[in-house]
N, C-alpha and C positions, 0 to 999 in steps of 0.2 A: 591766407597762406604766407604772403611773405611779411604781415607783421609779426608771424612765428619766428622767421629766419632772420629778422633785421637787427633784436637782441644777439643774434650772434657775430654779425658785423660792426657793429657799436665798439665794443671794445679796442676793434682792430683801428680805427677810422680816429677815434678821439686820443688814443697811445701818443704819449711824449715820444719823440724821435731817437732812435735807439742807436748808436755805432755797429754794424754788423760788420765783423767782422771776415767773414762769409756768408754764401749764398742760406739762408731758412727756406726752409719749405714747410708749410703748414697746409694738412685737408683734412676733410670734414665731410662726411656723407651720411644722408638720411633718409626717413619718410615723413611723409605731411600728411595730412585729409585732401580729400581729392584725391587718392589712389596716385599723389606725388612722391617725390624726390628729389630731392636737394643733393647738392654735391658745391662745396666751399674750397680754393685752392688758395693759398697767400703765401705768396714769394717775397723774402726780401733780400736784396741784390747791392753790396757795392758797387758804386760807380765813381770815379776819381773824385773820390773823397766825399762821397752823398751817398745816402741811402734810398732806393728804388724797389716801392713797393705797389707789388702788384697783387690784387685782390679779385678773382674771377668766382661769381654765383653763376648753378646752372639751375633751375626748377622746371621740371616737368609735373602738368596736373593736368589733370581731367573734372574742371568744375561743374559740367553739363552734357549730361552723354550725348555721346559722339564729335565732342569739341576737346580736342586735344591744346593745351596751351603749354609753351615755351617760353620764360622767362633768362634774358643771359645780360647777366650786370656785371661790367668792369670798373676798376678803379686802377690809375694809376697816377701814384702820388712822388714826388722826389725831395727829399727832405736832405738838407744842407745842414751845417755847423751851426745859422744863425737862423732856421725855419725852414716851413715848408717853400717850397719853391714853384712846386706846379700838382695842379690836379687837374685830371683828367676822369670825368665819370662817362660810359659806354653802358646805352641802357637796348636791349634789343628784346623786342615782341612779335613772336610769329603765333598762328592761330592756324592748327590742321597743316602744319608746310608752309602758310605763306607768310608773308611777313608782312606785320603789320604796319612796324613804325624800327626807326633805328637812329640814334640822335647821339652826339657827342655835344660834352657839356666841357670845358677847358678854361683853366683859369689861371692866369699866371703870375706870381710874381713882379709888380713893379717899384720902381722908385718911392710914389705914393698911394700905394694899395697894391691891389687885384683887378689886372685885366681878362674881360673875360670875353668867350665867346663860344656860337653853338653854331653848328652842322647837322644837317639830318639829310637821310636818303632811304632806300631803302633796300640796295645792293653796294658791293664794292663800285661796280662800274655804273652805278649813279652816283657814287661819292664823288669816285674819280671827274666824272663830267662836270658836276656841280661843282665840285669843291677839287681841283687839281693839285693845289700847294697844300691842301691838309691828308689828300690818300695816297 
C-alpha cells in the first residue's frame, strides 16, 4: 500500500527549493487495495525569507478483516537561499484506535553536516513527559 503512494511523494521530497512567493497548497486524495484511502496535503509557506514545506499523508486500510490500519506521515522541511535547513519526518501507526508507535525523526543543519535526532512516545502527554523541550 504505501509503496503505491511513495511515488507520489518522491517528486515533492527531491524538488530543487523554490521562492514562494505565497502560501501553495497542494491535495491529493484517493483509493488503494485494502478497501484504502489516501489523502496527500503539501503546503508551502514563506517564512522571513525561507521556504516551509509541509507535507502531511493520511492511509486508512483494512489488510486483514477486522484490523483496521492508520498510517499519518509528516514532513516538515525549511529550505533557505543556500539549502535545506531542517527536516523534520513524523511517522504515526495506530492498529484498530490504538497506537502503535509514533516517532519524530529531525535533522538539522550544522556548520559541518546534519545533526540529527529522534523521539518517540506514544501520546502527546507521553511526548511531553519524556521529551519536554521538543512538545
Amino acid at each position: 500500500m504505501l509503496a503505491r503512494v511513495a511515488p507520489l511523494l518522491l517528486p515533492l521530497l527531491l524538488s530543487p527549493p523554490l521562492r514562494a512567493r505565497a502560501g501553495e497548497v497542494c491535495r491529493f486524495a484517493g483509493a488503494t487495495d485494502y478497501d484504502g484511502r489516501v489523502a496527500v496535503l503539501a503546503e508551502a509557506t514563506p517564512v522571513d525569507g525561507a521556504v516551509r514545506v509541509d507535507v502531511r499523508l493520511q492511509l486508512d486500510a483494512t489488510p486483514m478483516w477486522l484490523v483496521h490500519t492508520r498510517y499519518l506521515m509528516q514532513e516538515i522541511s525549511l529550505w533557505r537561499p543556500d539549502g535545506l535547513a531542517l527536516l523534520a519526518v513524523n511517522s504515526r501507526h495506530s492498529s484498530n484506535g490504538h497506537i502503535v508507535r509514533q516517532q519524530w525523526d529531525v535533522f538539522e543543519r550544522a556548520a559541518d553536516g546534519l545533526e540529527a535526532y529522534r523521539v518517540q512516545g506514544k501520546t502527546l502527554a507521553g511526548f511531553r513527559q519524556a521529551h519536554p523541550g521538543f512538545a
